[in-house]
Every structure is written in structure tokens, then in C-alpha cells.
C-alpha positions as a LaTeX table, in Angstrom:
\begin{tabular}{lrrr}
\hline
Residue & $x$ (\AA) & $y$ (\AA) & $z$ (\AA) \\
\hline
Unk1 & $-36.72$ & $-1.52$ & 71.02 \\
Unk2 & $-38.26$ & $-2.22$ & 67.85 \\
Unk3 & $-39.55$ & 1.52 & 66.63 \\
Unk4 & $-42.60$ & 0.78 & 64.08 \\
Unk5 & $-46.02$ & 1.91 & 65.79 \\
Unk6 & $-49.11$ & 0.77 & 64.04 \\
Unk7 & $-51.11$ & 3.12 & 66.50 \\
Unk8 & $-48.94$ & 6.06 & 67.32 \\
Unk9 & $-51.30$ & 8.83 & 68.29 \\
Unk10 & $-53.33$ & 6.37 & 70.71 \\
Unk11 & $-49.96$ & 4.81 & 72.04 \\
Unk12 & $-48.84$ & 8.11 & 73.27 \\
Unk13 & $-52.49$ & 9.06 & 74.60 \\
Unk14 & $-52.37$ & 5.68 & 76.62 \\
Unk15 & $-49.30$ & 6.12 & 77.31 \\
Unk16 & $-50.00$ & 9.26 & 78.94 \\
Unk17 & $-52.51$ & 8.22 & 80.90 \\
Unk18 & $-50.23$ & 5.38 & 82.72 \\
Unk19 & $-47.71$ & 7.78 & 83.03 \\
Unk20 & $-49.58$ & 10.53 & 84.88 \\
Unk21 & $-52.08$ & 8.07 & 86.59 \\
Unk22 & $-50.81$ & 6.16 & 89.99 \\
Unk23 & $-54.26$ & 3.62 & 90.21 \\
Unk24 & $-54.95$ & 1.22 & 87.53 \\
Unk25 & $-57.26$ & $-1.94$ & 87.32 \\
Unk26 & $-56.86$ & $-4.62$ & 84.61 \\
Unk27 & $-58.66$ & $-7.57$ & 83.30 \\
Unk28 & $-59.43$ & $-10.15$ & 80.23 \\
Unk29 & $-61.79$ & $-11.91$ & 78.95 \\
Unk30 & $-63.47$ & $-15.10$ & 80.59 \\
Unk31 & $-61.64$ & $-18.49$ & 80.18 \\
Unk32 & $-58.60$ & $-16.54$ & 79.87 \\
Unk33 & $-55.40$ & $-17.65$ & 77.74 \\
Unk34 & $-51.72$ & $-16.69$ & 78.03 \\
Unk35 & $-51.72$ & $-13.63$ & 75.63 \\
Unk36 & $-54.50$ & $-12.10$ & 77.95 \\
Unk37 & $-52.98$ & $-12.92$ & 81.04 \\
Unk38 & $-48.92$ & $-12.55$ & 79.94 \\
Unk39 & $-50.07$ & $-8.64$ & 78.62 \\
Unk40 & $-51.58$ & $-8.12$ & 82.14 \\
Unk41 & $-48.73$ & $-9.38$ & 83.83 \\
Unk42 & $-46.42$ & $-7.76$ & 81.58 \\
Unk43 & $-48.16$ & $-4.49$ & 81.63 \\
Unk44 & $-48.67$ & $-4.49$ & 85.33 \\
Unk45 & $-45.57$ & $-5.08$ & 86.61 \\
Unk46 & $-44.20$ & $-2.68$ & 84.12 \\
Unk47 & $-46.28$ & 0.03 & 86.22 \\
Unk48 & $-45.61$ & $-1.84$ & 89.77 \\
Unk49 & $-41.86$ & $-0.68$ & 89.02 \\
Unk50 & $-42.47$ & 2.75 & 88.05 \\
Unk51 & $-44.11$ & 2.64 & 91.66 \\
Unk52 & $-47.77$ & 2.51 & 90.76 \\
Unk53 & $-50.73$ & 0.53 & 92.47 \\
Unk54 & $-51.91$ & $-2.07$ & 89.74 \\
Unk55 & $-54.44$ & $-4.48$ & 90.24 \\
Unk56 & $-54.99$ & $-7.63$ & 88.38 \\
Unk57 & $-58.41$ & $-9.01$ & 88.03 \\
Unk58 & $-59.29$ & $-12.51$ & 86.84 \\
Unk59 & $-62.83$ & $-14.52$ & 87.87 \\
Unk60 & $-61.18$ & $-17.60$ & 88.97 \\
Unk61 & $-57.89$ & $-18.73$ & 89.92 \\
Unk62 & $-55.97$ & $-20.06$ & 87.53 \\
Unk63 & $-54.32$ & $-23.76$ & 86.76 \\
Unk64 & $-51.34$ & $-25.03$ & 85.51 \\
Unk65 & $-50.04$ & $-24.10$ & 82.81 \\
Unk66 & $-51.39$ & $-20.33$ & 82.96 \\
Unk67 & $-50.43$ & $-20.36$ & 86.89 \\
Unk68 & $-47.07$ & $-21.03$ & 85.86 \\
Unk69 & $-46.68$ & $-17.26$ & 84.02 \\
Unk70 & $-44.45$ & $-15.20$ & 86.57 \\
Unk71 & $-46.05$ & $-13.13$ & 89.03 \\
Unk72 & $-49.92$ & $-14.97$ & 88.16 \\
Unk73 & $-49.67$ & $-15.25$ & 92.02 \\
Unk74 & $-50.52$ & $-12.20$ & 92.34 \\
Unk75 & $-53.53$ & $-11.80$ & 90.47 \\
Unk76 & $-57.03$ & $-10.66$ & 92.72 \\
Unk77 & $-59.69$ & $-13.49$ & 91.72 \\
Unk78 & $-63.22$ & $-11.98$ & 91.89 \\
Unk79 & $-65.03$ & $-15.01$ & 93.37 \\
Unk80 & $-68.45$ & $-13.35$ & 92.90 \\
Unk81 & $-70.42$ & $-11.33$ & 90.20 \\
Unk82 & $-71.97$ & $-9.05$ & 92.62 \\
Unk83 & $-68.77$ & $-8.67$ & 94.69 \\
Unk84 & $-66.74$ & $-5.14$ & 94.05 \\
Unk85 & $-64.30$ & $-5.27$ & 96.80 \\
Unk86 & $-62.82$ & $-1.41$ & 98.23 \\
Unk87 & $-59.33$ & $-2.79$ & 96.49 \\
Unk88 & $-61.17$ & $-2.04$ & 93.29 \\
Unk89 & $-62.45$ & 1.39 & 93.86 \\
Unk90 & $-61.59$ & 5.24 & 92.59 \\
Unk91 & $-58.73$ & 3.81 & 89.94 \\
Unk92 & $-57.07$ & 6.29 & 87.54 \\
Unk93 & $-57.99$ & 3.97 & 84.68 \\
Unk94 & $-59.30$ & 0.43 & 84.30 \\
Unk95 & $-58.00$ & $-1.79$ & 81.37 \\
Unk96 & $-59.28$ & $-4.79$ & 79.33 \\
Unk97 & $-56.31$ & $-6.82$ & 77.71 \\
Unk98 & $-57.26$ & $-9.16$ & 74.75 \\
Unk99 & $-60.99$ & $-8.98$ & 74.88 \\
Unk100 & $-62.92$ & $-8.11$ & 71.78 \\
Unk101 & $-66.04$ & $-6.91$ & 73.86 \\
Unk102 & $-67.00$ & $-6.04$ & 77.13 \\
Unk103 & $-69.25$ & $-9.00$ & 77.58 \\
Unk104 & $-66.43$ & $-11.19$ & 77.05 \\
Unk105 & $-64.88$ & $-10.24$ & 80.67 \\
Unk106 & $-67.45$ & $-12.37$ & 82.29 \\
Unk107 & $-67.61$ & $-11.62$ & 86.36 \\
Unk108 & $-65.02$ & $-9.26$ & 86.06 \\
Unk109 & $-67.58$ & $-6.95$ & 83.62 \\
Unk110 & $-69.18$ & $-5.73$ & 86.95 \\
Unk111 & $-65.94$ & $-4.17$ & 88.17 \\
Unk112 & $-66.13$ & $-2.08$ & 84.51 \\
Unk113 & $-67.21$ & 1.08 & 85.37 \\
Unk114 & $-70.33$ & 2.97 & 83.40 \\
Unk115 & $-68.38$ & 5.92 & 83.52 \\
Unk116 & $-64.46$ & 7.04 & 84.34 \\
Unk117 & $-61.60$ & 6.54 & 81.78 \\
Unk118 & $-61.38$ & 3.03 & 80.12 \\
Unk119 & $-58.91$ & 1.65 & 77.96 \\
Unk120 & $-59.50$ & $-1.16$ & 75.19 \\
Unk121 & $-55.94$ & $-3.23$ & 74.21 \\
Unk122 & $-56.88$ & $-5.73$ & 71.77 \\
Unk123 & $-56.01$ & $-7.23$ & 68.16 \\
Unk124 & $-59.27$ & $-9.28$ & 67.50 \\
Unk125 & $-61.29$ & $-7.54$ & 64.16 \\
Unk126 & $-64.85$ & $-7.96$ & 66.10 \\
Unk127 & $-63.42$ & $-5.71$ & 68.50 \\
Unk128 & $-66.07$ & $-3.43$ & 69.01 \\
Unk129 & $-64.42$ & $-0.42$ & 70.22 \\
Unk130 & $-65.70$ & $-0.42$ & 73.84 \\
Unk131 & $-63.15$ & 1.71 & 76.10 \\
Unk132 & $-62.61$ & 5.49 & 75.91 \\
Unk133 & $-59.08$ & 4.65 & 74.89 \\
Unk134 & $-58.96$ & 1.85 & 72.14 \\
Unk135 & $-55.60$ & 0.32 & 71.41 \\
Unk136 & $-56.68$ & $-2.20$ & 68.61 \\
Unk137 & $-55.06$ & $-3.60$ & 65.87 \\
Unk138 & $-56.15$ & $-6.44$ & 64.07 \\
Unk139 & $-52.95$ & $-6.64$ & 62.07 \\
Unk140 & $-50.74$ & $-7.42$ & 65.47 \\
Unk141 & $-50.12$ & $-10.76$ & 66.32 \\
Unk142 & $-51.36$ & $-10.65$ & 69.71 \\
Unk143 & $-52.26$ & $-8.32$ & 72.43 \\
Unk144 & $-48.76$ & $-9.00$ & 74.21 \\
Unk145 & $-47.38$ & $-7.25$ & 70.80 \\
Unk146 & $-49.33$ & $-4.28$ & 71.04 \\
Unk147 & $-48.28$ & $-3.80$ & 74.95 \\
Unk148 & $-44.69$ & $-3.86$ & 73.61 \\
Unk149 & $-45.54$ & $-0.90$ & 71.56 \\
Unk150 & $-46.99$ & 0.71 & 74.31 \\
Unk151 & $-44.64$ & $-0.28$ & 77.08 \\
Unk152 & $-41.40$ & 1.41 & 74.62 \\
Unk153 & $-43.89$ & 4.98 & 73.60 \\
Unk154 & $-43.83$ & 5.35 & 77.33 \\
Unk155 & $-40.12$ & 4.39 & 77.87 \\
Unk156 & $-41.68$ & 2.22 & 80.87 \\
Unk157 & $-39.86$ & $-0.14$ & 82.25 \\
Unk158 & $-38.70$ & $-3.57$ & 80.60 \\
Unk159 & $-37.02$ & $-6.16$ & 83.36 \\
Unk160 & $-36.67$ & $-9.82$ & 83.25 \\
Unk161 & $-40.81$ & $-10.50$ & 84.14 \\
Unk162 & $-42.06$ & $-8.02$ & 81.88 \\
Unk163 & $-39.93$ & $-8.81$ & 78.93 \\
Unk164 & $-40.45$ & $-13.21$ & 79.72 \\
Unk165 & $-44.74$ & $-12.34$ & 80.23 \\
Unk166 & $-44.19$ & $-10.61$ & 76.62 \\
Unk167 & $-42.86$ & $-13.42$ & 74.66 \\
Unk168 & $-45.26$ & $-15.83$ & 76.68 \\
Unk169 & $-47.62$ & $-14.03$ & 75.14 \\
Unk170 & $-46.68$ & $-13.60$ & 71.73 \\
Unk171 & $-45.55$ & $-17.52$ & 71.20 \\
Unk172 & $-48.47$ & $-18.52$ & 72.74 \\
Unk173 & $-50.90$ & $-16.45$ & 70.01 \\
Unk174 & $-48.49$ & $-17.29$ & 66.91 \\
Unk175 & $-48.55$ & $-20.69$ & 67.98 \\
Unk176 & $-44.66$ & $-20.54$ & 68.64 \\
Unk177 & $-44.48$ & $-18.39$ & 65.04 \\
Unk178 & $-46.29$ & $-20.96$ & 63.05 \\
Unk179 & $-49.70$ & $-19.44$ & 62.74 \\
Unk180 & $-50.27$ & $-16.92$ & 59.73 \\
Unk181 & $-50.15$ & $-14.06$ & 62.26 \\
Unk182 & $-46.58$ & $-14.50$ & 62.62 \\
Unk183 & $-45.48$ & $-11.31$ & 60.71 \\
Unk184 & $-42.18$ & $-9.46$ & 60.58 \\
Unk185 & $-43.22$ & $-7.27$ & 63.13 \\
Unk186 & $-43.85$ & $-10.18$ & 65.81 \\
Unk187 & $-40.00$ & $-11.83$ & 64.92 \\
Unk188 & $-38.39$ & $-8.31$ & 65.25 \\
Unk189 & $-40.65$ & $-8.17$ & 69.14 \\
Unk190 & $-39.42$ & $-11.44$ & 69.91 \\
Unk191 & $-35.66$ & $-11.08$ & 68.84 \\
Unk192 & $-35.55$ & $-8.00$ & 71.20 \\
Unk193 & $-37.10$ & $-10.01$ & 74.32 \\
Unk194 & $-34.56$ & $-12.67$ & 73.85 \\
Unk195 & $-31.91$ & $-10.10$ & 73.32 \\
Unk196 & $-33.03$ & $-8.88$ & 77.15 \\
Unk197 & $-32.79$ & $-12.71$ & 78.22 \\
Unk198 & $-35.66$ & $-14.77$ & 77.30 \\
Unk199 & $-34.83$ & $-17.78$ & 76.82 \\
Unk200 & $-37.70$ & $-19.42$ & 74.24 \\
Unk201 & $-37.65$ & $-23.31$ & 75.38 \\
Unk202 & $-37.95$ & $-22.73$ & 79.35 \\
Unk203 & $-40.65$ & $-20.29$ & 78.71 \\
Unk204 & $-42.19$ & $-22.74$ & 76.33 \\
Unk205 & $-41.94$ & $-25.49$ & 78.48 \\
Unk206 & $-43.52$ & $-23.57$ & 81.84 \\
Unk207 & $-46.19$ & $-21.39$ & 80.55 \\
Unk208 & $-47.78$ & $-23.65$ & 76.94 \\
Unk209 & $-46.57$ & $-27.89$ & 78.15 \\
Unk210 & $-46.87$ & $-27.24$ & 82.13 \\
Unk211 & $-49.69$ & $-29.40$ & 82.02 \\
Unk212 & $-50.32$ & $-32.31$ & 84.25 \\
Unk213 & $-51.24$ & $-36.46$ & 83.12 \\
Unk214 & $-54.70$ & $-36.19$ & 83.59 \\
Unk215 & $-54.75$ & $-34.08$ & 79.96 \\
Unk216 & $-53.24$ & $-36.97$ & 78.39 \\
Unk217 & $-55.89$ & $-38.66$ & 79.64 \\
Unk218 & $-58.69$ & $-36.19$ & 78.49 \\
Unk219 & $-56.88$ & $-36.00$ & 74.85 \\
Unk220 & $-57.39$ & $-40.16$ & 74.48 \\
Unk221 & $-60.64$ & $-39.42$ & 74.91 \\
Unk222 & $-60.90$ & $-36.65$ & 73.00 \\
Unk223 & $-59.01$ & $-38.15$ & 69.46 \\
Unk224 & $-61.07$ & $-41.18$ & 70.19 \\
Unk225 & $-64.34$ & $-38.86$ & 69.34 \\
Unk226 & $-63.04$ & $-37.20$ & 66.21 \\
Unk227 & $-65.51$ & $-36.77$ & 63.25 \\
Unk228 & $-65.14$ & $-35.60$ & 60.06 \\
Unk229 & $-68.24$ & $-33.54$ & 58.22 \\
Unk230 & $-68.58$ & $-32.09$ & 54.44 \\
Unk231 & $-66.36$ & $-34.58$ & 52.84 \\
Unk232 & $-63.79$ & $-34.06$ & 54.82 \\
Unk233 & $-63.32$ & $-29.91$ & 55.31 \\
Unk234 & $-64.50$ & $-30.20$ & 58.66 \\
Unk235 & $-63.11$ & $-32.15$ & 61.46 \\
Unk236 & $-64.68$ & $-32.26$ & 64.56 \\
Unk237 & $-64.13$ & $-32.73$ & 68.42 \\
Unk238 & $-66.84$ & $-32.48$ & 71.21 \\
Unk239 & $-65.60$ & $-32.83$ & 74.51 \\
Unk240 & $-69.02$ & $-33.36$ & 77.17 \\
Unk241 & $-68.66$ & $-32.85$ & 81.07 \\
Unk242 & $-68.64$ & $-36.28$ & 81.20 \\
Unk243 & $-65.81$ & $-36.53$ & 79.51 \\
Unk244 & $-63.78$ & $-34.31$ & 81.92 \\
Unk245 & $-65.44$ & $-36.27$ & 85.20 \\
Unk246 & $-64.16$ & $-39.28$ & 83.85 \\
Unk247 & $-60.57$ & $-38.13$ & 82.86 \\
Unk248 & $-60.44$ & $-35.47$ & 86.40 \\
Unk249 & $-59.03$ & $-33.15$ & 84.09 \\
Unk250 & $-59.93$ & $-29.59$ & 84.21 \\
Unk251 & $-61.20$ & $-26.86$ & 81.95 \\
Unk252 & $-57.79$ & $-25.38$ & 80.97 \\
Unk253 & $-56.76$ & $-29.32$ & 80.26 \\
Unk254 & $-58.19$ & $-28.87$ & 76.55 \\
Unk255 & $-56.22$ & $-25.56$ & 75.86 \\
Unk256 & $-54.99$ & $-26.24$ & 72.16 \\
Unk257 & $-57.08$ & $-29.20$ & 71.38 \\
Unk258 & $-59.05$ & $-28.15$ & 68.38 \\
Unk259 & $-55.48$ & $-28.00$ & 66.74 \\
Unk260 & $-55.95$ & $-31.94$ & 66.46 \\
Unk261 & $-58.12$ & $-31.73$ & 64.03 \\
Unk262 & $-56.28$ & $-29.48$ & 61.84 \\
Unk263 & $-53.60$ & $-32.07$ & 61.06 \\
Unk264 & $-55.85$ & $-33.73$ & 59.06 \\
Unk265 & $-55.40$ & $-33.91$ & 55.09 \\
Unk266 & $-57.98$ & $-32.11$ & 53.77 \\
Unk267 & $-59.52$ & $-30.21$ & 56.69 \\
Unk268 & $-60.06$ & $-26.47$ & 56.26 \\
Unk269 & $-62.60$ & $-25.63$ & 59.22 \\
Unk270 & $-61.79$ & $-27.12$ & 62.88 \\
Unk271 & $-64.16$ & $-26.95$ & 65.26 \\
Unk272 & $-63.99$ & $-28.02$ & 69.45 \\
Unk273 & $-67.30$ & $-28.15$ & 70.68 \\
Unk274 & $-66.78$ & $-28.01$ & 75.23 \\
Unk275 & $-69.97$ & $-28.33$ & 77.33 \\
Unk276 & $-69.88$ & $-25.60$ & 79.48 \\
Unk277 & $-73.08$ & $-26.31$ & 81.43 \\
Unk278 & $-76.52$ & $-27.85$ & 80.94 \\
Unk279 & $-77.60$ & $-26.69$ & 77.38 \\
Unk280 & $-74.60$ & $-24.51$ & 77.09 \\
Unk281 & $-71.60$ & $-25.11$ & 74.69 \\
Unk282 & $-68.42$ & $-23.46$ & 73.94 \\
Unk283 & $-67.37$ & $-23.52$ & 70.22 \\
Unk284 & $-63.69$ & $-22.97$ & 69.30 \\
Unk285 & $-62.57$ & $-22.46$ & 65.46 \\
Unk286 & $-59.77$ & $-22.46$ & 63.94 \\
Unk287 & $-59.32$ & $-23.01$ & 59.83 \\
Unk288 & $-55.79$ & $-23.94$ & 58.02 \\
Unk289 & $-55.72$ & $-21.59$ & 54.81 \\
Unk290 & $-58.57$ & $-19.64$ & 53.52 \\
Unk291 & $-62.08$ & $-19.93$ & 55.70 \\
Unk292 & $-62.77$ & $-16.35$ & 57.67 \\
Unk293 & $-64.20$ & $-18.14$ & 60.51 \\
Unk294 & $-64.55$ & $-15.27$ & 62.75 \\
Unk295 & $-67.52$ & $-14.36$ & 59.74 \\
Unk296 & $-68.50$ & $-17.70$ & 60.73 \\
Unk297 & $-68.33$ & $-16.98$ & 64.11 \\
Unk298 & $-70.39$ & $-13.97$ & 63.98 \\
Unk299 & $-73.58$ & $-15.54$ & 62.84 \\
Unk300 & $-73.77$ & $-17.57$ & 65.98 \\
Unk301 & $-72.84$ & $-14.30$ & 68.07 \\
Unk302 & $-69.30$ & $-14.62$ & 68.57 \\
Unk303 & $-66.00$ & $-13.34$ & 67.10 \\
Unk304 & $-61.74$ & $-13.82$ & 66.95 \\
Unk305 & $-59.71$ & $-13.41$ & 64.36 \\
Unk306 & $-60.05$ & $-15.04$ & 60.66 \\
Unk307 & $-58.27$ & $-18.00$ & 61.28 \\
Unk308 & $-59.15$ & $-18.20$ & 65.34 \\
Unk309 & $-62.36$ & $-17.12$ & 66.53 \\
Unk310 & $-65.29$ & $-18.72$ & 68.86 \\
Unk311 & $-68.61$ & $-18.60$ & 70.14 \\
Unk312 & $-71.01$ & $-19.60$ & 73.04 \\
Unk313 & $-73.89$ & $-21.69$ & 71.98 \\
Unk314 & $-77.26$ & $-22.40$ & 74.22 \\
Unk315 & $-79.37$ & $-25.19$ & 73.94 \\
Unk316 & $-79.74$ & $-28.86$ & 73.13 \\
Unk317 & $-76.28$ & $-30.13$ & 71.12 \\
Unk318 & $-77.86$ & $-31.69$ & 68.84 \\
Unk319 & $-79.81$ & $-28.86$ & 67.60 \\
Unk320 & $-76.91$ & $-26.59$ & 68.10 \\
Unk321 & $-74.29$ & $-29.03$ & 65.79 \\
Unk322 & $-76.60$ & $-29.13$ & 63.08 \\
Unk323 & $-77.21$ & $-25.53$ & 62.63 \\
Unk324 & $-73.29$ & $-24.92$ & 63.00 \\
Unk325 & $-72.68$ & $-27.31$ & 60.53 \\
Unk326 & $-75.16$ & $-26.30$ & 57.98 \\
Unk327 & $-73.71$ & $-22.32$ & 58.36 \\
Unk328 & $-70.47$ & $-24.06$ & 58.07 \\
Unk329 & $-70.95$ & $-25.82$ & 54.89 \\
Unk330 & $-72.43$ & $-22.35$ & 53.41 \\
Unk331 & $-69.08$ & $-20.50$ & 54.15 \\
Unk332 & $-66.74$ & $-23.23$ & 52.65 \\
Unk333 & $-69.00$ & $-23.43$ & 49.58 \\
Unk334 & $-69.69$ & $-19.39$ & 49.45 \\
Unk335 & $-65.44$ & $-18.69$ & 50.00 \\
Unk336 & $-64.20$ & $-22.31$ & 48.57 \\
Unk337 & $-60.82$ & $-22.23$ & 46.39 \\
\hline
\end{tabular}
């Protein structure tokens, strides 16, 4: 395996703690994307073959694509907040994958204990350090990279799931090695999965275009509401319940959308505004060269990464899109080149 550890003394901690530990709970964060999910699976059946109990927690079950990642079957979906089933009891550790807070698990926060060992596996810079045990490094391309690390300190096991879940999880989060987060690091990681057998275009085509027509149908839709803002820098997509009702698609149909308005000449900042609920709105960024939109992010609450990041906005749209757009139009003009 690929040797470099950007973490080494809290690698072999962690690692120590899987190793001498036979009870482990993980989860990630709400509306959950195939980095989160492939570093659970990874992770967890990494730890099922070393014969330990692992189980994987997610608030809702999954759709196609994400059910598509080997062994998401198996994942325990905690249908209620309140509800803390015996399964999820007296666990050696409990870990959060890919979350950059612990508000961002969603239902599965009230299975994260107050006390007891926790462990924190994450590369977003808002992570704010909320485990015991924090595994976080900005500079990795993804959570499924740092689990790599972590998976070879322990000399765990690496078979034909684990190593598949991996690069799932890295190409998903490089945007198949295109993104700006695609380092060294990540191409010496993915040469060694396919090395073990991964092959790049079935996992592609499973677990990132295992969509169904109906999100065809909710991307005409979608392009067809496309604005530009701030002479151009910003392009813009809002995609309202409606929209969805009319199409049938679901919420996981939109996965990679506010990509679309990236391609545009001239756009820096791309923004996806979802309805989520009445008065509630899920913003998605994402910027091409130089904007730091998880600073932009932050003002409204949220976080990411500088060229990915997001936030949850409450209240009436219109109000909402007009603020973001004015704190929008500040950073461009603050960090413009």
C-alpha cells in the first residue's frame, strides 16, 4: 500500500482502538453521498472480516445510485429520531465518516453518545473537531482516502468490497480525478485499488450513472430554470418540490446537478438552491478556480471544502436568494482576480 501518512500518530491511535475493540457503530452526515457511505462500507466490512460486530447507521434507506455500492444492503436505517434500538447499545466506539459536525448526522445524531469513545474521520476544513479521536485532513481528497490510510496503519484487511467501496469513494469526491482535490496522493490510492482489481468504468457506471429516467426528466426541468447573476460569475439552479412531483424523481435524482452550471463561460460561483420543506432550502456550492466558498458558506451557517461546500437556509426564497446573492457578490468582488 501506498506508505505516506498525513496523520500518523492519530492513525495508529484509531487504529488501535479498532484493533482491540470488537463493537463499533458508524454513521454520516444527512443526505448522504458516496464518499460517506463507500468509507462506511469500506471501513466496516474491513472490521466484519477481522470478525468484529459493525453496525452501519443511515436515517433513510437509500436509492439508486448510492444503493448500488456493495454491501449498502446491509446498512440499519434509523426510521425515527427518538428511536435507539438495543442493536445500537454498549459499542466499543462509534464513528462519523465524512461529516464536518455533529449536527450534520441528522437522526442518526441521537444514537451519538454524550459520553464513551468517539471517533471523527473527515477531510472538510469546517470540521470542527467533534469526536475524542479526530482523523481530519483537509488536504485528502476525500474521506474514503483517509480510511485507506487507516485501513493499511492497522494492516486490516483489504478484499474485493473494501478495496471497490474505496475507489467509489474517492472518484466520486475528485469528480473521477478532475476536481482540484485530485492530488498525487489520491492517483497513487487509486492505482493500488485497481492493482487489487477495481475495475474504474463498472464501478463508475453502478455507484455515480445508476440512475433511473425520471432524472432526465428532473434535469430538463432543471437547465430549463438556469439563471445567471453578477454579470455572469454566478449561475444559478433552483429546483422547488414541485419540480420533483412533477418529474417523480427523488431527492438523490439531483446528485451532481449544480455542476451544470459550472460549464458555463465565465461562471466562477455555482449555486443549486433544493426546497427541502416549507420555508426550508438546501444550498449547494461549488466554484471553478479561485472563490473559497466554504467562507461563503460559513456566513449562512454552513461549511465544505473551498471549492465544495453548502448550507441549509430557512425561510421565504425570495428573501433567502437575495441575501445569498448579495454575500455572494461581496466575496467575488473582496477575492476577484
Amino acid at each position: 500500500m501506498v506508505s505516506e501518512n498525513p496523520l500518523p500518530d492519530v492513525l495508529k491511535k484509531i487504529a488501535g482502538v479498532l484493533s482491540e475493540g470488537n463493537r463499533f457503530l458508524m454513521m454520516t452526515h444527512e443526505d448522504p453521498d458516496v464518499d460517506g457511505l463507500g468509507s462506511m462500507l469500506a471501513l466496516g466490512k474491513s472490521l466484519a472480516d477481522m470478525g468484529k460486530e459493525v453496525v452501519l447507521l443511515i436515517q433513510k434507506s437509500l436509492n439508486p445510485p448510492l444503493s448500488l455500492l456493495t454491501g449498502a444492503e446491509e446498512m440499519f436505517t434509523l426510521l425515527k429520531p427518538d428511536r435507539v434500538p438495543d442493536a445500537e447499545r454498549d459499542f466499543d466506539a462509534v464513528l462519523a465518516l465524512d461529516c464536518a459536525e455533529r449536527e450534520r448526522l441528522g437522526l442518526c445524531v441521537s444514537s451519538w453518545p454524550v459520553e464513551g469513545l468517539t471517533i471523527n474521520i473527515d477531510h472538510h476544513e469546517t470540521n470542527t473537531f467533534f469526536g475524542r479521536y479526530n482523523l481530519v485532513d483537509a488536504n485528502s481528497s476525500s474521506t474514503g482516502e483517509l480510511v485507506y490510510r487507516l485501513i493499511g496503519t492497522g494492516g486490516f484487511p483489504m478484499g474485493d468490497a473494501v478495496a471497490e467501496n474505496l475507489f467509489s469513494a474517492i472518484q466520486s469526491d475528485t469528480g473521477s480525478f478532475k476536481y482540484t482535490n485530485t492530488t498525487s496522493s489520491a492517483m497513487r490510492i487509486a492505482a493500488d485499488l485497481l492493482d487489487r482489481g477495481v475495475n474504474p468504468w463498472q464501478t463508475y457506471r453502478r455507484t455515480m450513472n445508476g440512475y433511473g429516467p425520471l432524472r432526465l426528466k428532473l434535469l430538463a426541468g432543471a437547465l430549463a430554470r438556469v439563471e445567471l447573476h453578477d454579470e455572469g460569475r454566478i449561475g444559478m439552479m433552483i429546483l422547488p418540490r414541485e419540480m420533483f412531483e412533477k418529474s417523480g424523481a427523488c431527492g438523490s435524482d439531483c446528485e451532481g446537478f449544480v455542476d451544470y452550471p459550472r460549464y458555463i463561460a465565465g461562471v466562477e460561483l455555482a449555486v443549486m438552491i433544493r426546497e427541502r420543506g416549507e420555508n426550508t432550502y438546501k444550498f449547494s456550492l461549488r466554484s471553478n478556480q479561485w472563490a473559497n466558498v466554504a467562507e461563503l458558506a460559513s456566513r449562512f451557517g454552513g461549511g465544505g471544502h473551498a471549492r465544495a461546500a453548502g448550507f441549509t437556509g430557512n425561510g421565504p426564497l425570495v428573501t433567502l436568494k437575495k441575501n445569498f446573492l448579495l454575500e455572494a457578490g461581496r466575496l467575488l468582488n473582496e477575492t476577484s482576480r
